[in-house]
N, C-alpha and C positions, 0 to 999 in steps of 0.2 A: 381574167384572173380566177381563177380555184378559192372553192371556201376554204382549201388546207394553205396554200401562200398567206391569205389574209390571216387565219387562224395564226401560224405562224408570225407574222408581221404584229400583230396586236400583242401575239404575248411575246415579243421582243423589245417592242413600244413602253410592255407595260415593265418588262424588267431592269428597261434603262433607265424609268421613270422613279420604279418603286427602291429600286439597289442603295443608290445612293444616300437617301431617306435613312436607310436600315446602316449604313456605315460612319454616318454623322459622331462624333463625338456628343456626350452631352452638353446641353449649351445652358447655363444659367444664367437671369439676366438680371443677378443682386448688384446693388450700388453701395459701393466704398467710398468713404470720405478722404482718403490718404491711399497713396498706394502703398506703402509696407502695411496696410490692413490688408490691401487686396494680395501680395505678396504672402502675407501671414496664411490668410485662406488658402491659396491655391496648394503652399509647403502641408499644408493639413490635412489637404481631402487628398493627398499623392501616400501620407501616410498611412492614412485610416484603410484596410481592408472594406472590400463590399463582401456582409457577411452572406450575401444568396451566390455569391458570381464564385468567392473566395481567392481566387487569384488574379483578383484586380482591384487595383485601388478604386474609392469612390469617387475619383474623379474620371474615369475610364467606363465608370457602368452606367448603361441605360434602365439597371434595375430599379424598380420604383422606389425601393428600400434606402437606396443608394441615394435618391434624388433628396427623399426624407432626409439623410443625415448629412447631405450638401447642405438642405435647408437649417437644422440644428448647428452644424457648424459654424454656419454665416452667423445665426440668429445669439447665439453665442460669442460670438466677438464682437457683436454689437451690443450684448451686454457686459463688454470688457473682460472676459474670463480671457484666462491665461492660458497657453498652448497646452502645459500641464494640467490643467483643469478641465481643458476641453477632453485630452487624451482619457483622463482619467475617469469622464461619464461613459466614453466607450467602454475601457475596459470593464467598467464597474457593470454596464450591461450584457457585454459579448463576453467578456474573458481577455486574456492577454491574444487572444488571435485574432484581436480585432486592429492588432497593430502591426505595422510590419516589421517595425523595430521592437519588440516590447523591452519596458525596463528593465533593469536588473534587479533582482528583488528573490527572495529565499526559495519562492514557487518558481524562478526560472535560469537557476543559477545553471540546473543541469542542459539547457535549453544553450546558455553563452558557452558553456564548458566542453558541453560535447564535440566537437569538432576539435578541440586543441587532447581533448583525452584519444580521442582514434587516429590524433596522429603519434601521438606519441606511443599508443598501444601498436600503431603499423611501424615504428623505428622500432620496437623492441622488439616486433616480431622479425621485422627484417633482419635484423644483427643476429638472432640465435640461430635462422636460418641459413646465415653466412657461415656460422661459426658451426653448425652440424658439417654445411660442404665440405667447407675446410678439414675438418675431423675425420670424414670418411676419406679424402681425396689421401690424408695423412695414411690412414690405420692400410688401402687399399695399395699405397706405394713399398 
């Protein structure tokens, strides 16, 4: 055998070793008295954004941040705070993007709205457009 087969073999050894490791989901190993506590948690850290990763819930990131407020979440329902209460230390730190639903509220109305306003701006642009063709196909016959 070749130092380059062996070379080779060890760093195949070690990528089949190390891969796996790195694609784990994170694993918390807090204890619930009831399961709709555990159910409550899991519905919460699927909402909360990870603010370093940003497009993944903190139940998805191995970001150390993320583990942190796996940890506050838990530690927080175990102080009987309410989903609302928990949401609300997020947003009260991160801003409304620390949710993925945020609420509706006067700072994100245009946030709900926007999507029903561009559709309705794309129906109104598509009708005038209808109605030029029409006009020309008229003025042209």
């Amino acid at each position: 055998m070749s130092v380059i087969s062996i070379s080779r073999g060890l760093l195949l050894l070690l990528f089949l070793t190390a891969s796996p490791l790195s694609w784990s989901a994170p694993i918390d190993g807090f204890k619930f008295e009831i399961q709709a506590q555990e159910d409550r948690y899991k519905r919460l850290i699927e909402e909360i954004r990870c603010v370093k990763c940003q497009n993944t819930s903190i139940a998805g990131s191995n970001a150390s941040i993320a583990r942190d407020h796996r940890l506050k979440v838990y530690q927080m329902l175990l102080q009987g705070k309410s989903d609302s209460e928990i949401r609300s230390w997020f947003v009260a730190r991160y801003g409304d993007f620390a949710l993925y639903r945020p609420q509706v509220s006067p700072r994100t109305w245009l946030l709900w709205a926007l999507p029903l306003l561009l559709l309705v701006a794309g129906g109104v642009i598509l009708i005038l457009q209808i109605r030029r063709q029409r006009m020309s196909e008229i003025e042209t016959v």
